[in-house]
PALUM-375866 format. One record per residue (C-alpha): residue number from 1; x, y, z; residue in three letters. Coordinates in pm, 1 decimal, decimal comma, padded with zeros to 6 digits. Example, Ala and Ser with C-alpha at 12.3 -4.5 7.8 and 13.67 -1.06 7.14 Angstrom:
// PALUM-375866
> 1 | 01230,0 | -00450,0 | 00780,0 | ALA
> 2 | 01367,0 | -00106,0 | 00714,0 | SER
This chain:
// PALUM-375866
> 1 | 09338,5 | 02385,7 | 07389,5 | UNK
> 2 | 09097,7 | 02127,2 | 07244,3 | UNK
> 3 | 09212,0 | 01794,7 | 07065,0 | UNK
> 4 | 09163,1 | 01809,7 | 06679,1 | UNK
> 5 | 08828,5 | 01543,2 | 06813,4 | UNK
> 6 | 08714,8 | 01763,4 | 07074,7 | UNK
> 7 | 08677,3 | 02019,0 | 06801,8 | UNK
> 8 | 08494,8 | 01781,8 | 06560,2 | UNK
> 9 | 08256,1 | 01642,6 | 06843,2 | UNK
> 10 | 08216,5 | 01961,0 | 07013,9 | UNK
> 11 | 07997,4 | 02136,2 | 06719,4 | UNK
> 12 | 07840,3 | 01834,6 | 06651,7 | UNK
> 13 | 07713,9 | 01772,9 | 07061,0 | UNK
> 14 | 07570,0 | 02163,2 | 07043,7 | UNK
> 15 | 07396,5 | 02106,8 | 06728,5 | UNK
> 16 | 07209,6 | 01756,8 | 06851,9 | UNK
> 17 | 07097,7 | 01964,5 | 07190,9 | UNK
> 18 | 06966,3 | 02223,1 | 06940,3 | UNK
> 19 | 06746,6 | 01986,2 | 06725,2 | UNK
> 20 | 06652,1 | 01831,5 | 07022,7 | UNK
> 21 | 06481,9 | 02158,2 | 07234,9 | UNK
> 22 | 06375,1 | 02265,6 | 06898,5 | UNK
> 23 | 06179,0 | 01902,5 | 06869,3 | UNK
> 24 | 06092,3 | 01952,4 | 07251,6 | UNK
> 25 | 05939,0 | 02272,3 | 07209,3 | UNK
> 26 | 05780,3 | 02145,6 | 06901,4 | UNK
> 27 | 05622,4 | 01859,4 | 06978,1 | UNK
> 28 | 05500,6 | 02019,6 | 07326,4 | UNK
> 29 | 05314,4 | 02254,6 | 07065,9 | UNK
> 30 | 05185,4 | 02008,3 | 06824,8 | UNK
> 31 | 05028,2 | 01838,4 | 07183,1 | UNK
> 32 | 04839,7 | 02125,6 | 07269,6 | UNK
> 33 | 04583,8 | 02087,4 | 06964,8 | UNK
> 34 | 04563,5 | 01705,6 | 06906,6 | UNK
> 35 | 04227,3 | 01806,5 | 07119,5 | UNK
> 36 | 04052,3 | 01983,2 | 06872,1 | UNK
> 37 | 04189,7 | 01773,7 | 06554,1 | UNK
> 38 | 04051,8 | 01394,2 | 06699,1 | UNK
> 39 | 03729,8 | 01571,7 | 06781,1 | UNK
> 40 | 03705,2 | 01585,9 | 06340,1 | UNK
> 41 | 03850,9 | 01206,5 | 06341,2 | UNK
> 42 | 03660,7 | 01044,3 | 06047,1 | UNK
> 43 | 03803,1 | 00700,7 | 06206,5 | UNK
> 44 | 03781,5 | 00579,0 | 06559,7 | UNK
> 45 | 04111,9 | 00731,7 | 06811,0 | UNK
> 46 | 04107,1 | 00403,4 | 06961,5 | UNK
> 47 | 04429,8 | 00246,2 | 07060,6 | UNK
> 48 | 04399,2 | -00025,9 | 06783,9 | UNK
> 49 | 04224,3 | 00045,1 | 06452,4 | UNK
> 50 | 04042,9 | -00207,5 | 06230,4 | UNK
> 51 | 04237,7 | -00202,2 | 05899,2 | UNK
> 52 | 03894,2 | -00193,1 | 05724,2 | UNK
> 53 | 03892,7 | 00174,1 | 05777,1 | UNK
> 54 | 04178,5 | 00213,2 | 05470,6 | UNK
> 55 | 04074,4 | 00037,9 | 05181,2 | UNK
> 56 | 04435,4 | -00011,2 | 05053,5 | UNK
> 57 | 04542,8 | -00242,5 | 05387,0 | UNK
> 58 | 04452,0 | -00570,6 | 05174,3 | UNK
> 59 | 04648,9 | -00471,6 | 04855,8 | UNK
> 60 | 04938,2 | -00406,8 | 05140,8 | UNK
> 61 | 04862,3 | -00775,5 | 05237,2 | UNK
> 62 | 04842,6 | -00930,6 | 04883,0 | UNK
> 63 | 05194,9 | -00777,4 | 04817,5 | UNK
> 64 | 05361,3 | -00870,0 | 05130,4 | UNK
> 65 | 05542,7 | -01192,6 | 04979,2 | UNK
> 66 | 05703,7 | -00965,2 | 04665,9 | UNK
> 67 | 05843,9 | -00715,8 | 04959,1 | UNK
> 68 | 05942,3 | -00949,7 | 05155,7 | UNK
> 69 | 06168,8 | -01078,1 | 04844,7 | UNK
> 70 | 06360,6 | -00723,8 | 04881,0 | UNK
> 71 | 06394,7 | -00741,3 | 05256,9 | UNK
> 72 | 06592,3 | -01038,8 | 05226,4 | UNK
> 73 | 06794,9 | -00850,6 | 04989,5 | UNK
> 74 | 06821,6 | -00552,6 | 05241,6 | UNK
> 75 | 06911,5 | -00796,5 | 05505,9 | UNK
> 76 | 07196,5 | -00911,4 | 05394,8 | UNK
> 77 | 07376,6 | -00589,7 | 05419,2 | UNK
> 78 | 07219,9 | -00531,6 | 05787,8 | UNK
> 79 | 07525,6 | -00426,8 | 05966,3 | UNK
> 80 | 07583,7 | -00161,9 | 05709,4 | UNK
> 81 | 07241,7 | -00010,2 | 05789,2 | UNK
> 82 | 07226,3 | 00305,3 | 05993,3 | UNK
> 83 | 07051,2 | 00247,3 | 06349,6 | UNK
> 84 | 06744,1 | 00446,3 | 06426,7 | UNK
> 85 | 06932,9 | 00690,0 | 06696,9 | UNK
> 86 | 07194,1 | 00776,9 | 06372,5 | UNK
> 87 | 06921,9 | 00918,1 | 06143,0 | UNK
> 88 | 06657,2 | 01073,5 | 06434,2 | UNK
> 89 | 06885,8 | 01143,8 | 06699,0 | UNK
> 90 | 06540,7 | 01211,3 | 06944,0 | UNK
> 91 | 06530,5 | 00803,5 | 06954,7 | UNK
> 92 | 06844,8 | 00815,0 | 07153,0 | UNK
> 93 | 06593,5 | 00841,5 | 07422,5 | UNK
> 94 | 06474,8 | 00496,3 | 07390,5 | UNK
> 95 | 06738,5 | 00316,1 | 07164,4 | UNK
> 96 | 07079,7 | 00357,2 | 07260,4 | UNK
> 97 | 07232,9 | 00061,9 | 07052,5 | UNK
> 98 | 07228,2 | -00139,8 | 06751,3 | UNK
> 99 | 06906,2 | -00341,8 | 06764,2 | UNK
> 100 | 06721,5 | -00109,6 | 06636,7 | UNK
> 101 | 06798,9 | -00068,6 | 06239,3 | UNK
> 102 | 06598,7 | 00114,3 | 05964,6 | UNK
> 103 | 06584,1 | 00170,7 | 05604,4 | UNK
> 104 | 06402,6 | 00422,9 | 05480,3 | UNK
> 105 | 06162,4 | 00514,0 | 05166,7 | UNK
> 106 | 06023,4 | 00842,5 | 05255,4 | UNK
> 107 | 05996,6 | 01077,4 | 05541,9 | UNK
> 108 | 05799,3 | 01392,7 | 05602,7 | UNK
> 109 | 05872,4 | 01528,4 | 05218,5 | UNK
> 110 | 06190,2 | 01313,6 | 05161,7 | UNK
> 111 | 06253,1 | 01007,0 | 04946,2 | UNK
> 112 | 06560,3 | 00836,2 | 04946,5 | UNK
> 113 | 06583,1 | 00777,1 | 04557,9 | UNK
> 114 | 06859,5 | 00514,8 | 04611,6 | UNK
> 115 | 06650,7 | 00290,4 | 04896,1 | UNK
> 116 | 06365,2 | 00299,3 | 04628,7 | UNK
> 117 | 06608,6 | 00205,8 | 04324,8 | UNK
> 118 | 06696,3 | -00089,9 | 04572,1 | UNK
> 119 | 06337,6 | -00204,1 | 04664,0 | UNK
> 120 | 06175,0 | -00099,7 | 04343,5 | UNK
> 121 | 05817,6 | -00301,5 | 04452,3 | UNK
> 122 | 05830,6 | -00177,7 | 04757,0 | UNK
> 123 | 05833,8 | 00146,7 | 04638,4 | UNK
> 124 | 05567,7 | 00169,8 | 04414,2 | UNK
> 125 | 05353,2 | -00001,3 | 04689,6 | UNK
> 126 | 05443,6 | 00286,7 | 04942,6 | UNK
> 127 | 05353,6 | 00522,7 | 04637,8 | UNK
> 128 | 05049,5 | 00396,3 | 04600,7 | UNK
> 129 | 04887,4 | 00468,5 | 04959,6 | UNK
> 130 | 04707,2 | 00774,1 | 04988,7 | UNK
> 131 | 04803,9 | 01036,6 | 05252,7 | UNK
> 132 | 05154,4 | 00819,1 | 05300,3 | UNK
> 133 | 05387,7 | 01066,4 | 05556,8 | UNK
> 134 | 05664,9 | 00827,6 | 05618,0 | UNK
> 135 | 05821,0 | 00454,4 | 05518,3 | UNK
> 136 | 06081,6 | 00228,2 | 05600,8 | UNK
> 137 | 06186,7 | -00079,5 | 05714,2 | UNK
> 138 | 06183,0 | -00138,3 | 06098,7 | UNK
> 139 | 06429,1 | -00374,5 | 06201,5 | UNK
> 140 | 06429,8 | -00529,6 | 06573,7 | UNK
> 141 | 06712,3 | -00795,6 | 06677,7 | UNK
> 142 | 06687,7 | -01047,2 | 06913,0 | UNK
> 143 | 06576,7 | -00959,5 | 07262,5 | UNK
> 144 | 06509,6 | -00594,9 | 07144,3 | UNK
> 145 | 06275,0 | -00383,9 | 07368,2 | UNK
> 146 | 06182,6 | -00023,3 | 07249,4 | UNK
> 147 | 06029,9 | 00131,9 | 07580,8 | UNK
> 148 | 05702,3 | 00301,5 | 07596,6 | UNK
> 149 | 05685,6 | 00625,9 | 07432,7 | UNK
> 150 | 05421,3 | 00820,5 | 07213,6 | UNK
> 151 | 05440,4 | 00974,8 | 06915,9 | UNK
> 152 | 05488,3 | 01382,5 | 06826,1 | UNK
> 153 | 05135,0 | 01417,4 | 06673,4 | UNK
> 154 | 04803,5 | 01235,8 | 06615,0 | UNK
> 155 | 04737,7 | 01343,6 | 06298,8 | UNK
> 156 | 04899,5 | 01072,0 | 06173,6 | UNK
> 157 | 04781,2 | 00702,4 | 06232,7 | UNK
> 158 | 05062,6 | 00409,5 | 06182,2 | UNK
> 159 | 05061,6 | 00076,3 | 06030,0 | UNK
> 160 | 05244,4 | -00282,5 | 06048,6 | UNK
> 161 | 05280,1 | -00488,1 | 05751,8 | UNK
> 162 | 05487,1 | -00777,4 | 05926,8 | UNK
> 163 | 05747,2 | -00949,9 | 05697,0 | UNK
> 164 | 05998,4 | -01135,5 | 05913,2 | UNK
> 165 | 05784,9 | -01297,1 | 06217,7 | UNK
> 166 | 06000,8 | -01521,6 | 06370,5 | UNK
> 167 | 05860,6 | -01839,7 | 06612,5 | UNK
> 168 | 05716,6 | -01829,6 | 06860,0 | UNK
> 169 | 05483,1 | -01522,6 | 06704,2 | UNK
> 170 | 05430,3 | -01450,5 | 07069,4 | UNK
> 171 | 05735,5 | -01393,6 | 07199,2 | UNK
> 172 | 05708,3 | -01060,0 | 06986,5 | UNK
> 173 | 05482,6 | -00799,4 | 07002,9 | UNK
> 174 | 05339,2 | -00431,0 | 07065,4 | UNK
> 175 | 05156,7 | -00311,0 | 07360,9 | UNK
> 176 | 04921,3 | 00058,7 | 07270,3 | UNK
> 177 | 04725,3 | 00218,8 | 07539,7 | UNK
> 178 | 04732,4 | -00080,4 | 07766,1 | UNK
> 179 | 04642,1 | -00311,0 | 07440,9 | UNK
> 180 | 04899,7 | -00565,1 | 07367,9 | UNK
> 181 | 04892,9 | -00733,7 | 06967,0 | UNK
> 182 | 05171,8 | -00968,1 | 06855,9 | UNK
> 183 | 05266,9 | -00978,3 | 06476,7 | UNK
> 184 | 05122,8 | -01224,7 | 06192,8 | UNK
> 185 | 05362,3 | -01297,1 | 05920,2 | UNK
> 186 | 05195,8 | -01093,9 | 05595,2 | UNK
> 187 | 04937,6 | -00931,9 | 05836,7 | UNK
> 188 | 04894,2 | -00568,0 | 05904,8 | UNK
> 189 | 04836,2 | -00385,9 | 06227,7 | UNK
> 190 | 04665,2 | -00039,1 | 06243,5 | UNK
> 191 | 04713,5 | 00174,1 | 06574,1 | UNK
> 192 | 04754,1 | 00494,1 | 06692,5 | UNK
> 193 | 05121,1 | 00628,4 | 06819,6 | UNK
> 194 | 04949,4 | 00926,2 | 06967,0 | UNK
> 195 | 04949,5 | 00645,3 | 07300,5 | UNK
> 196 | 05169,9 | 00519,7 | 07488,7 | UNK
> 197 | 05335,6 | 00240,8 | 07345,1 | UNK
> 198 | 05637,9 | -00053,7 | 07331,5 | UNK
> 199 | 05709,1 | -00295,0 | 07119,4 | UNK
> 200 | 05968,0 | -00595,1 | 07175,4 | UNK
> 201 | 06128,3 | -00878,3 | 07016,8 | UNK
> 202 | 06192,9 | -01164,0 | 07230,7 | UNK
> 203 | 06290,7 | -01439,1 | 07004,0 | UNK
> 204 | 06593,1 | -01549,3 | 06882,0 | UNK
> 205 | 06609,8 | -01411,1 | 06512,7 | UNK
> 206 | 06526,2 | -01070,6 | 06384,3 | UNK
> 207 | 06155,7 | -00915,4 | 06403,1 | UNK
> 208 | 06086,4 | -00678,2 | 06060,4 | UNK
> 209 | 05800,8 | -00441,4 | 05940,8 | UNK
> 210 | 05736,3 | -00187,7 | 05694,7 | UNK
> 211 | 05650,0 | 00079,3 | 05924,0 | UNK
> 212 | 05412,4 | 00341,7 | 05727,2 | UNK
> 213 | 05249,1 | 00657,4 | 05928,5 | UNK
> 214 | 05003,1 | 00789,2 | 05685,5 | UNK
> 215 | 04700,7 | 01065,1 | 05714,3 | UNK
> 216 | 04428,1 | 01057,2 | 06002,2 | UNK
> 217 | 04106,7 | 01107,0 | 05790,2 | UNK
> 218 | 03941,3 | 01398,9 | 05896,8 | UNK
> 219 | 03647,5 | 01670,3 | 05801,0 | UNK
> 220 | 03717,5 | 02030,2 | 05729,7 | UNK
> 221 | 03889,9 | 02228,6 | 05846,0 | UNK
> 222 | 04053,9 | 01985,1 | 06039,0 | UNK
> 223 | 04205,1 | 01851,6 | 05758,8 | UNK
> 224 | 04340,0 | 02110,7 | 05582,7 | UNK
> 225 | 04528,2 | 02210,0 | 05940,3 | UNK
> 226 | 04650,9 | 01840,4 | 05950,3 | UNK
> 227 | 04796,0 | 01886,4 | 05615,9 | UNK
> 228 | 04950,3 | 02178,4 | 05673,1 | UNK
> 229 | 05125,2 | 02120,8 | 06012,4 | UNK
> 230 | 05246,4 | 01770,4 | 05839,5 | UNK
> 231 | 05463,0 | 02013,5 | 05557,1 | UNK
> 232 | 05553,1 | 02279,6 | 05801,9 | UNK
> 233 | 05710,6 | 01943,8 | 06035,1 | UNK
> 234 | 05899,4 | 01844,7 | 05721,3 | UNK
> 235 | 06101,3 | 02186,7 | 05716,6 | UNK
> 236 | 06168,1 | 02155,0 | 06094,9 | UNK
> 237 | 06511,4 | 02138,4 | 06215,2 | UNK
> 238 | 06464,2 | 01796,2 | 06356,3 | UNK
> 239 | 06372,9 | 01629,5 | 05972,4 | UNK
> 240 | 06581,9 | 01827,1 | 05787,9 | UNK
> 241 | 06855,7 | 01703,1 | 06051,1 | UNK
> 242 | 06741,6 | 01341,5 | 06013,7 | UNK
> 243 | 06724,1 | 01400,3 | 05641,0 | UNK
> 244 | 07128,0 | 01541,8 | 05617,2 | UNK
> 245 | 07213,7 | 01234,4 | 05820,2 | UNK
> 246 | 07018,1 | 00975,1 | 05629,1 | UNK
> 247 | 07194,2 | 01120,3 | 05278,3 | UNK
> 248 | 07544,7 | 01051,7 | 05454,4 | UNK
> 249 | 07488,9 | 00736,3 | 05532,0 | UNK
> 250 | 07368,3 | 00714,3 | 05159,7 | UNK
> 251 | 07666,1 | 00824,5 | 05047,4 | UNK
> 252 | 07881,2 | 00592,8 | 05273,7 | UNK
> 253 | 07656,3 | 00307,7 | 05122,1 | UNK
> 254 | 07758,7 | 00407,3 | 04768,7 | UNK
> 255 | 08135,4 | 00284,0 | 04894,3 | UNK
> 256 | 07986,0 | -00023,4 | 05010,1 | UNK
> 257 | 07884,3 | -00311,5 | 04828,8 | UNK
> 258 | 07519,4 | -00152,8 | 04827,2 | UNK
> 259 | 07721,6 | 00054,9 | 04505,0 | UNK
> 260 | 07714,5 | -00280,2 | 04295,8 | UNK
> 261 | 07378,0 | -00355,5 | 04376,3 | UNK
> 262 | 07144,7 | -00059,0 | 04317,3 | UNK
């Protein structure tokens, strides 16, 4: 007979290997027509992007010292954040420990109210880009290395605002497609996930970004099919997993000192 925690891990080890095939299978889909959507890509599929092609990149810029005021605030209740692997449990694959730590604004349909009530600049800056898909606050410790990987779907292009750079600037950095950039304290990077890709921290102090996917520009009817897959992912068993485990940890955080804050 099974220990009272054999029957509470038990459950919880099928369900993870079900949101994981059903992200598998998924994403093995999603693959199979990134083809036919770059071929309507109204901005280049290059590894690295210029950030001319959004026009909102330098209002990201201009406002980086006002969110970097609320990181600080978010940092100092770092080991009560969640690590990446505890909300998406698909980034077990390539972070198995707790240098990797997030705090999220929005996600495929989601918004954590409380997160936004916490960062209330931040907020209204992710609110403000158009075609924003997800937001948060990417959080590498020292000697962090995430290894390479790619992205479900190229629909989607990423960007960098970095916040917390620490010296030397090149000890850090992000290698896409063979391309290697290192961070610039209130810069932005613009790339596309869709590669192969790492991204390490190999300084002493803690490496931070707001990490925002947003919409690939692209012509009809293209676009439209974009938009759509992008809602139907947000009902998929792997968000609306990530999405139940992000609003427990919310609820742990009430208990915490995050309660008196927000």
């Amino acid at each position: 007979m099974p220990t009272s925690s054999d029957q509470t891990s038990h459950p919880t080890t099928l369900r993870d290997r079900a949101v994981t095939l059903a992200t598998n299978a998924g994403a093995r889909a999603l693959h199979s027509t990134e083809g036919w959507v770059l071929r309507h890509s109204l901005i280049p599929t290059t590894p690295f992007l210029p950030l001319d092609v959004f026009a909102w990149t330098d209002r990201m810029e201009n406002r980086a010292s006002v969110v970097r005021k609320e990181l600080d605030e978010v940092l100092s209740h770092r080991e009560d954040l969640p690590n990446f692997q505890d909300i998406s449990i698909d980034q077990a694959s390539i972070s198995n420990d707790d240098g990797w730590k997030t705090f999220f604004f929005k996600a495929y349909g989601f918004r954590s109210e409380a997160n936004c009530q916490r960062c209330p600049e931040t907020a209204r800056l992710i609110d403000s880009i158009p075609g924003m898909v997800t937001a948060f606050f990417s959080i590498l410790s020292p000697g962090k290395h995430i290894p390479p990987h790619r992205g479900p779907w190229r629909g989607v292009v990423r960007y960098h605002l970095a916040l917390k750079v620490p010296e030397p600037a090149s000890a850090s950095g992000i290698k896409v497609g063979g391309e290697e950039a290192h961070w610039e304290e209130g810069k932005g990077l613009l790339f596309d996930d869709g590669y192969s890709h790492e991204a390490w921290n190999g300084t002493d102090d803690t490496r931070v970004v707001l990490f925002c996917d947003v919409l690939r520009p692209l012509r009809p009817p293209a676009d439209q099919v974009n938009r759509a897959l992008i809602k139907a992912i947000g009902w998929s068993p792997f968000i609306q997993d990530a999405r139940n485990r992000h609003e427990a940890w919310e609820r742990r955080a009430e208990s915490l000192r995050w309660g008196n804050n927000s």
